[in-house]
C-alpha positions as CSV (number, residue, x, y, z in Angstrom):
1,X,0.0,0.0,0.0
2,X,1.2,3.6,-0.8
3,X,0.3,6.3,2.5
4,X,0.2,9.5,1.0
5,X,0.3,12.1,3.9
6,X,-2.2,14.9,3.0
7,X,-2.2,18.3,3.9
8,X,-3.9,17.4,7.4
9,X,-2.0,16.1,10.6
10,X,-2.3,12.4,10.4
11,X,-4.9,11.9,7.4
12,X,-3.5,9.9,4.9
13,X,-4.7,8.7,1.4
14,X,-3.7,5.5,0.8
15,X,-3.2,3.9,-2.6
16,X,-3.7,-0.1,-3.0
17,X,0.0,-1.5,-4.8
18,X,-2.3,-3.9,-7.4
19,X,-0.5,-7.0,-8.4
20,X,-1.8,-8.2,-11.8
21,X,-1.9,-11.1,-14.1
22,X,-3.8,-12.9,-16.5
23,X,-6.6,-13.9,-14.1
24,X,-6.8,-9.7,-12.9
25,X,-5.6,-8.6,-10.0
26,X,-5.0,-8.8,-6.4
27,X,-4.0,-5.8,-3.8
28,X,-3.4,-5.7,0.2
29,X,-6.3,-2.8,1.1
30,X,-5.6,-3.1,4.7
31,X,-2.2,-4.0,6.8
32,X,-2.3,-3.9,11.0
33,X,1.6,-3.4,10.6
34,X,1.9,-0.7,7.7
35,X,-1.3,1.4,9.4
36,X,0.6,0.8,12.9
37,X,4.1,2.5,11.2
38,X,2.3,5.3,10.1
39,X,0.5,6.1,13.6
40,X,-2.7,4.9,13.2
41,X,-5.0,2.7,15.2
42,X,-5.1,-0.5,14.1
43,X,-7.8,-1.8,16.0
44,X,-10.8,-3.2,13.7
45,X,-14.2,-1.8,15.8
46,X,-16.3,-2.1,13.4
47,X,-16.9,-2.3,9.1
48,X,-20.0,-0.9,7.2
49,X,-21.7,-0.9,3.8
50,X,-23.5,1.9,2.4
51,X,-25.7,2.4,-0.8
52,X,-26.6,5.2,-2.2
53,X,-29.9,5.0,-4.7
54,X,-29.0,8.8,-6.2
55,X,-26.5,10.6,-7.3
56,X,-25.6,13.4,-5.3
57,X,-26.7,12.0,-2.0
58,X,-24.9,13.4,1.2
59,X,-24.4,10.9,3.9
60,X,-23.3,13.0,6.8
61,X,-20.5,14.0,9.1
62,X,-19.1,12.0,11.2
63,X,-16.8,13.0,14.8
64,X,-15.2,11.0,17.8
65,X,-13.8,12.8,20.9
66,X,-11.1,11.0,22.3
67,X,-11.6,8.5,23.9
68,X,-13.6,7.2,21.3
69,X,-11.5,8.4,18.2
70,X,-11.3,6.0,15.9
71,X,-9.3,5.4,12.5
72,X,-11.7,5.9,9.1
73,X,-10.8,3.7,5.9
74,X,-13.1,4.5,3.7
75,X,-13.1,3.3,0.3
76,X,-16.1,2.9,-2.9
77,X,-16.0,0.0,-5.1
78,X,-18.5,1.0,-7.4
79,X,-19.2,4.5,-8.8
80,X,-17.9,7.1,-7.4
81,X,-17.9,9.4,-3.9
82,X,-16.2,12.4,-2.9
83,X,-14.6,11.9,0.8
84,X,-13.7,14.9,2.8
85,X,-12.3,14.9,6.7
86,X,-11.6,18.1,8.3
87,X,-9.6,18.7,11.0
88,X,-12.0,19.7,14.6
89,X,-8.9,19.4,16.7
90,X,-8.3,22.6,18.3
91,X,-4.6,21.7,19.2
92,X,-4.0,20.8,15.7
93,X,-1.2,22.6,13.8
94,X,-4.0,21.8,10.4
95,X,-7.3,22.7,13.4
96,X,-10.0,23.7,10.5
97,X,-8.0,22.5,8.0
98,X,-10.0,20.1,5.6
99,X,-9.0,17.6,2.6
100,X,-11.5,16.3,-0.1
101,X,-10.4,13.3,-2.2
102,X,-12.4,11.3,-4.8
103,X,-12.2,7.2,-4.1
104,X,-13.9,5.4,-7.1
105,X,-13.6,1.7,-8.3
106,X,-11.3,3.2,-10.9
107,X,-8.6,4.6,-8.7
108,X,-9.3,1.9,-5.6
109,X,-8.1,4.4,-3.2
110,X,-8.9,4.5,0.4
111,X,-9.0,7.6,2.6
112,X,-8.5,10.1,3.7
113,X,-7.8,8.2,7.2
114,X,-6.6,9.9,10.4
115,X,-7.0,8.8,13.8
């Protein structure tokens, strides 16, 4: 997996490092070690599916004060979404700070994750 650091403390995109042949392809989404190396929680609390019938639809905002932070992976394997964290950590060098990243089943990308 490649961890791209974005602009916000501790929020990474993270690119899946496909391996392909004949058959198609095969790619590591998710590593307790490589997530632990780059300081995030490694801890799996909980995975969830959503649908979305339209285009366009907003699905909310999600926040956890410590001690119930928790590290996002979120990724879309079909169509397309627009993901955007921002940064409510007032002691934050990046406080307010936001990122918005487009994960698709083209690009297989997964983030922006923080903890």
């Amino acid at each position: 997996m490649i961890f791209t650091e974005t602009r916000l403390s501790g929020a990474f995109i993270i690119d899946p490092e496909p391996r392909g042949d004949e058959r198609g392809l095969f790619a590591r989404t998710f590593c307790q070690h490589e997530f632990a190396a780059h300081g995030l929680k490694v801890e799996v609390a909980q995975t969830n599916l959503s649908f979305n019938h339209r285009a366009g639809t907003l699905r909310g905002l999600h926040f956890q004060r410590p001690p119930a932070a928790e590290t996002k992976l979120v990724r879309c394997t079909r169509g397309a979404i627009v993901d955007v964290i921002v940064d409510l950590r007032p002691g934050s060098p990046t406080y307010l700070g936001h990122v918005a990243v487009e994960l698709s089943e083209d690009n297989r990308r997964g983030g922006p994750s923080s903890t």
